[in-house]
Structures are given as C-alpha cells and as structure tokens.
Phi, psi and omega in degrees: 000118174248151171325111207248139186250144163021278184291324207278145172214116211272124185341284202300318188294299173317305167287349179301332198266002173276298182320338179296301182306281194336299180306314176285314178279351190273324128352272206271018171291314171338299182283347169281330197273321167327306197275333179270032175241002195265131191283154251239331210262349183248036169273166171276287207262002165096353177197163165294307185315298187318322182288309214284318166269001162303284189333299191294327196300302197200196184282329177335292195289332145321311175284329162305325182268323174294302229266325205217041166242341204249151196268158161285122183311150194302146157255157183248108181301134154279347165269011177275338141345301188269043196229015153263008181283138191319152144342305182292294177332332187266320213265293181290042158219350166284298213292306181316315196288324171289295239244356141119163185313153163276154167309321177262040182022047183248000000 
C-alpha cells in the first residue's frame, strides 16, 4: 500500500469527484431551465426567488425542486365542452375526444 501525500489524489477518487461536479451541475442547469419555464401560479411556495436559492445551495436542493416544487397543472375534462349535448350526442363527442372524428363523417 502505498502513501498518498497532501497534494496527491488517486486516479479513481479524481474521477469520481469530477463526475460528481459534472453531474451536479448539469441537475441544476436542469433545474433552472425548469424553473424559468414554470409559470409562478404552479410553484409550492408562490414565487421563484426561494427556489433559485434552494437550487444554488447544492445537488439536494436541485433534486428537491424537480421532484417536489412544482403543483400538477389542473386537468380538463374534455367532455365538458360537450356537456349541453343530447345522451347520444355527448357519447358520440366522448368517442371523437378518444379516438379522434370518424372518417365516414357518421
């Protein structure tokens, strides 16, 4: 076994801790680009600033913001368009909204 001095750092340690940075900055470039495309009102807390400094602190704080800041966008019924439509009417503008209009314009 030999003696690794002060300045020296072993081959295999070096890359790890490059691959580590590598890794870490590209989560939060991930996470910026994220955060500046997240509209303000589908935030946890109601604003950006908090994030930006979460984000900087570390890889944590990066993973924390992909994983838990952001709210799920509202869903939309697609049949509520259609929801003055006759029974048949509503079953046929359900089947078009799955499976897209028929062909034979029936």
């Amino acid at each position: 076994m030999t003696s690794v001095g002060s300045g020296e750092i072993p081959d295999g340690l070096r890359f790890l801790l490059i691959a580590l940075v590598a890794i870490q900055i590209v989560v939060q470039i991930l996470a910026f680009v994220r955060l500046a495309h997240t509209p303000v009102d589908r935030l946890v807390f109601g604003r950006k600033w908090p994030w930006v400094l979460i984000i900087v602190m570390n890889l944590v704080g990066a993973v924390v913001f992909l994983a838990a800041a952001r709210k799920p966008a509202e869903a939309t019924d697609p049949l509520a368009q259609g929801s003055g439509l006759a029974d048949g009417g509503r079953v046929a503008h359900a089947v078009d909204v799955l499976y897209g209009p028929r062909d034979d314009g029936s």
